[in-house]
DOZANU-926141 format. One record per residue: x, y, z of N, C-alpha, C, O in turn; residue in three letters; residue number from 1. Coordinates in steps of 0.02 Angstrom, whole numbers. Layout:
+--------+---------+--------+---------+----------+--------+--------+---------+--------+--------+---------+--------+-----+-----+
! n.east ! n.north !   n.up ! ca.east ! ca.north !  ca.up ! c.east ! c.north !   c.up ! o.east ! o.north !   o.up !  aa !   i !
+--------+---------+--------+---------+----------+--------+--------+---------+--------+--------+---------+--------+-----+-----+
!      X !       Y !      Z !       X !        Y !      Z !      X !       Y !      Z !      X !       Y !      Z ! Ala ! NUM !
...
+--------+---------+--------+---------+----------+--------+--------+---------+--------+--------+---------+--------+-----+-----+
//
This chain:
+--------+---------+--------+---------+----------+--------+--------+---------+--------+--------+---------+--------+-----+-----+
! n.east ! n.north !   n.up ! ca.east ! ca.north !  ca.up ! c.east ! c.north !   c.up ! o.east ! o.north !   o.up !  aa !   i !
+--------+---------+--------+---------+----------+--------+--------+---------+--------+--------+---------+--------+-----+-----+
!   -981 !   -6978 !   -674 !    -941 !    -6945 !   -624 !   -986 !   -6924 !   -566 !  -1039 !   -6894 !   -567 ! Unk !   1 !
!   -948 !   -6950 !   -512 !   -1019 !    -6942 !   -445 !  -1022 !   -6867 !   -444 !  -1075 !   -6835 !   -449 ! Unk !   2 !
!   -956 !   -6838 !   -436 !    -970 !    -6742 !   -429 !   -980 !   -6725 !   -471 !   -966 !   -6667 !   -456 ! Unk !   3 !
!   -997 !   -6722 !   -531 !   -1036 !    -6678 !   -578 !  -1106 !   -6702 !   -533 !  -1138 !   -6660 !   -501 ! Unk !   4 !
!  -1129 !   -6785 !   -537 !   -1196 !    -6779 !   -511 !  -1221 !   -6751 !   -452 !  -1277 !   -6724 !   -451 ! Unk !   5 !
!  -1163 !   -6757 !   -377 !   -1172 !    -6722 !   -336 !  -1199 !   -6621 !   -348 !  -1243 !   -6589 !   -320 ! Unk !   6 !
!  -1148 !   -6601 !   -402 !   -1165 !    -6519 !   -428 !  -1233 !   -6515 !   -443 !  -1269 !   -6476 !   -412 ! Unk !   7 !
!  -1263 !   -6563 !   -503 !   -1301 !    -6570 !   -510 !  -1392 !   -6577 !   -460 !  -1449 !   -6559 !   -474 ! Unk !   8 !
!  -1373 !   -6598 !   -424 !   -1397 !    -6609 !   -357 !  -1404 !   -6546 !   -316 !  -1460 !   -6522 !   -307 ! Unk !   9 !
!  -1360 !   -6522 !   -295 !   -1356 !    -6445 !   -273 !  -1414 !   -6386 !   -297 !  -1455 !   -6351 !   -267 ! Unk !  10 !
!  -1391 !   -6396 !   -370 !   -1433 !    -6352 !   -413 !  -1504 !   -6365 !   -404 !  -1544 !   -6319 !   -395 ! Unk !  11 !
!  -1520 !   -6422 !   -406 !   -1590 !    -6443 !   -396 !  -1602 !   -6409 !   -351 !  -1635 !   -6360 !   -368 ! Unk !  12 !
!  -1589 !   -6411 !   -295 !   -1602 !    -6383 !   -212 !  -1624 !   -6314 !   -212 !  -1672 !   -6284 !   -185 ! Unk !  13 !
!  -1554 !   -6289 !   -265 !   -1583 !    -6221 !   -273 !  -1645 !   -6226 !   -290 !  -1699 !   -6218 !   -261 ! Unk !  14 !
!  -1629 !   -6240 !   -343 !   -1721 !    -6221 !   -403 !  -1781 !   -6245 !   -372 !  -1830 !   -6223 !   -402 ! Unk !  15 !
!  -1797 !   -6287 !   -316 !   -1824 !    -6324 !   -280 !  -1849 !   -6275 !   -233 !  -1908 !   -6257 !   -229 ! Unk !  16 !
!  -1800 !   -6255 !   -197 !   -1823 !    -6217 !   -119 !  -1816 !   -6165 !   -134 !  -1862 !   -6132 !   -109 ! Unk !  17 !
!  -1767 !   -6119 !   -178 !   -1746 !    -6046 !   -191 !  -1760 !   -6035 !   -241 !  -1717 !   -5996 !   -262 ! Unk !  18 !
!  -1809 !   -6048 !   -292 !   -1786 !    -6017 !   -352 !  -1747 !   -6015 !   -385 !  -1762 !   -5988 !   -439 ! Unk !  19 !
!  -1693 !   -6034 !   -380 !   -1658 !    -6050 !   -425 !  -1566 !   -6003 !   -393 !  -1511 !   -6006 !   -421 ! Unk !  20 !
!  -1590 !   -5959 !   -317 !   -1536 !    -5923 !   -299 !  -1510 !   -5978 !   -260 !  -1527 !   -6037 !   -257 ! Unk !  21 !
!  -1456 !   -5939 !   -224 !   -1407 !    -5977 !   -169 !  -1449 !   -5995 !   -110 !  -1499 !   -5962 !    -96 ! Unk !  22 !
!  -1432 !   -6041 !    -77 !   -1458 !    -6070 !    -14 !  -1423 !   -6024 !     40 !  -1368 !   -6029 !     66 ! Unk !  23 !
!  -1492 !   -5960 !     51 !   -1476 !    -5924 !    111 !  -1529 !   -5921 !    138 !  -1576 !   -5953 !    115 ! Unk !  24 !
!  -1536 !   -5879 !    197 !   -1594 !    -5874 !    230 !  -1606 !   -5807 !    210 !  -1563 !   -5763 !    208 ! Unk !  25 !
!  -1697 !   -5799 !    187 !   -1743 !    -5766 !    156 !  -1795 !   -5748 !    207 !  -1794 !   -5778 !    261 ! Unk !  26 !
!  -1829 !   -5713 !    197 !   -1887 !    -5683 !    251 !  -1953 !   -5733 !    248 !  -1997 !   -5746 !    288 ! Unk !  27 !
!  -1936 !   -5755 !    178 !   -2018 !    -5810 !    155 !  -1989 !   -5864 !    170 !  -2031 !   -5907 !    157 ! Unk !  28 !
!  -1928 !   -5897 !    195 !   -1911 !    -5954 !    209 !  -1911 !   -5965 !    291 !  -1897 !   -5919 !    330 ! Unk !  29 !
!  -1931 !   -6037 !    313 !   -1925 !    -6044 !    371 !  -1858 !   -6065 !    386 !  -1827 !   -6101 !    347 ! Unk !  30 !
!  -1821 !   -6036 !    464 !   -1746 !    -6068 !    473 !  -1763 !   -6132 !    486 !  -1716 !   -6141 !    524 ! Unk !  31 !
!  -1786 !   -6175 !    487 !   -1789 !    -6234 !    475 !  -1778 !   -6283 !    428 !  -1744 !   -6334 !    431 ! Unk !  32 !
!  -1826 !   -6249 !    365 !   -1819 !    -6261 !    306 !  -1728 !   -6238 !    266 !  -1690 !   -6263 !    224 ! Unk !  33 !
!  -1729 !   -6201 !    293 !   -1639 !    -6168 !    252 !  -1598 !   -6215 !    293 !  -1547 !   -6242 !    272 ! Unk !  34 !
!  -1632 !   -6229 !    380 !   -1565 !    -6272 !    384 !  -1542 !   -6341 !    350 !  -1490 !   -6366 !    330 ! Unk !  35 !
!  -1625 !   -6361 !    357 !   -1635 !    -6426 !    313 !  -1608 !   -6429 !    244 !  -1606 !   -6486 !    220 ! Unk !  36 !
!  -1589 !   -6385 !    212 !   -1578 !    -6367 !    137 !  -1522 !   -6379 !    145 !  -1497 !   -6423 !    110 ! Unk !  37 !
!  -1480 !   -6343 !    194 !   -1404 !    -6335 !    202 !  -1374 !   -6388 !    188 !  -1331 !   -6398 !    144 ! Unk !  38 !
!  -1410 !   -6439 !    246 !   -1392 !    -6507 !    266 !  -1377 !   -6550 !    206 !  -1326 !   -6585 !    202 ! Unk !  39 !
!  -1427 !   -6545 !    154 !   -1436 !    -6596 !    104 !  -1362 !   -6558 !     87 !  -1309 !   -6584 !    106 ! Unk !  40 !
!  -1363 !   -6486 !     44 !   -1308 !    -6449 !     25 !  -1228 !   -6454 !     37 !  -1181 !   -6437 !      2 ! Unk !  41 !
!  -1232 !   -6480 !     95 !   -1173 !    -6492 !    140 !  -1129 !   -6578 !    103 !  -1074 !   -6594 !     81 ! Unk !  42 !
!  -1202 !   -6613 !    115 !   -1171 !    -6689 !    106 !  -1157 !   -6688 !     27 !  -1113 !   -6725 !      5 ! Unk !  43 !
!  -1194 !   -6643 !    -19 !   -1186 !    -6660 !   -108 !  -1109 !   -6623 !    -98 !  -1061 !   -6656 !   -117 ! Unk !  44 !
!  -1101 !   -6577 !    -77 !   -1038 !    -6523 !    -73 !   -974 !   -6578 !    -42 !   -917 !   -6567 !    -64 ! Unk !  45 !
!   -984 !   -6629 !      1 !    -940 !    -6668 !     33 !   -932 !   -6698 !    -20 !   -876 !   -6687 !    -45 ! Unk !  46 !
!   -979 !   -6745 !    -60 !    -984 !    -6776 !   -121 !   -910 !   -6761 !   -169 !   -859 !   -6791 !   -186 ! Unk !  47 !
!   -940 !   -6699 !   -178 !    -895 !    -6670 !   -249 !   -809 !   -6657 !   -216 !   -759 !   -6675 !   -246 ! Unk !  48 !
!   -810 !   -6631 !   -164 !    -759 !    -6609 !   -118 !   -697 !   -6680 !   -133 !   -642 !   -6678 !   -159 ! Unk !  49 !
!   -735 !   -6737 !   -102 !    -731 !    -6802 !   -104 !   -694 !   -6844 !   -159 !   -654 !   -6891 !   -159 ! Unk !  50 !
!   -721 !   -6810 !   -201 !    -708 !    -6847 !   -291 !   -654 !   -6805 !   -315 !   -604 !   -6827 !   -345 ! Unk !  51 !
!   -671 !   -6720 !   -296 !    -619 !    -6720 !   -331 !   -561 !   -6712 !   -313 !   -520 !   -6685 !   -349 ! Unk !  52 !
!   -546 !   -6738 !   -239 !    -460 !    -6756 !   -199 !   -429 !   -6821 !   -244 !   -372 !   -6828 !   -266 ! Unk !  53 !
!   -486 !   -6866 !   -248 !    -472 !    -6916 !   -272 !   -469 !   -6929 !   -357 !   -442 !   -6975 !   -389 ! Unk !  54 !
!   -503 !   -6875 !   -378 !    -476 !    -6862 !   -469 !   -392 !   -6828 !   -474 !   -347 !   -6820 !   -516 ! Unk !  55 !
!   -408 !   -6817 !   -400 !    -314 !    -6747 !   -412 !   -271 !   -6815 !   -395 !   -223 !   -6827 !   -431 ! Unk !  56 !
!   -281 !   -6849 !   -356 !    -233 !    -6895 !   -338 !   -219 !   -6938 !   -387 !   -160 !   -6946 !   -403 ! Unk !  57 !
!   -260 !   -6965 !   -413 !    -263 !    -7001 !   -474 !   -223 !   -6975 !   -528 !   -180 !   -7010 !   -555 ! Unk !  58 !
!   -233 !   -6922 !   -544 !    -198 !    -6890 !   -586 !   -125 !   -6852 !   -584 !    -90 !   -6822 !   -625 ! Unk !  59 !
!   -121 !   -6866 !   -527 !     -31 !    -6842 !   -522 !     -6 !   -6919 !   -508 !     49 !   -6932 !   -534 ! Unk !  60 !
!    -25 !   -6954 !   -485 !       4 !    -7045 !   -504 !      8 !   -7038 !   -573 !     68 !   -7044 !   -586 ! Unk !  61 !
!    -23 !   -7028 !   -624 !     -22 !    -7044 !   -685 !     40 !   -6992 !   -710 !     86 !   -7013 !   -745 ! Unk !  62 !
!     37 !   -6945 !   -694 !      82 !    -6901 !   -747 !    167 !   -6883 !   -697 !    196 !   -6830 !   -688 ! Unk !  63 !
!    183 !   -6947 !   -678 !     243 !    -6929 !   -600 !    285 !   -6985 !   -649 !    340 !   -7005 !   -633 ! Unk !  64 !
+--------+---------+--------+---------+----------+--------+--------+---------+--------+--------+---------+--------+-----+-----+
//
């Protein structure tokens, strides 16, 4: 399933750049770096967003 891997993905980012918190801006982070973070954050988030219009759609065809 691409959005579980997309979630999956996310999380990394966290644990990666934040420790493991939410992707905000921090005093030890550069705004550069958080925006850059965002960015990746944004497209995995489109990802999942993405999949799961298309798991809902799928699934009311099936049960109509």
């Amino acid at each position: 399933m691409k959005f579980y891997k997309a979630a999956q993905n996310i999380k990394a980012l966290e644990d990666k750049y934040f420790n493991g918190g939410k992707i905000t801006y921090a005093p030890n982070q550069t705004k550069t770096l958080v925006e850059y973070v965002q960015s990746l954050r944004d497209r995995q988030l489109f990802i999942v967003r993405t999949n799961l219009v298309q798991f809902r759609l799928t699934q009311s065809q099936i049960f109509q």
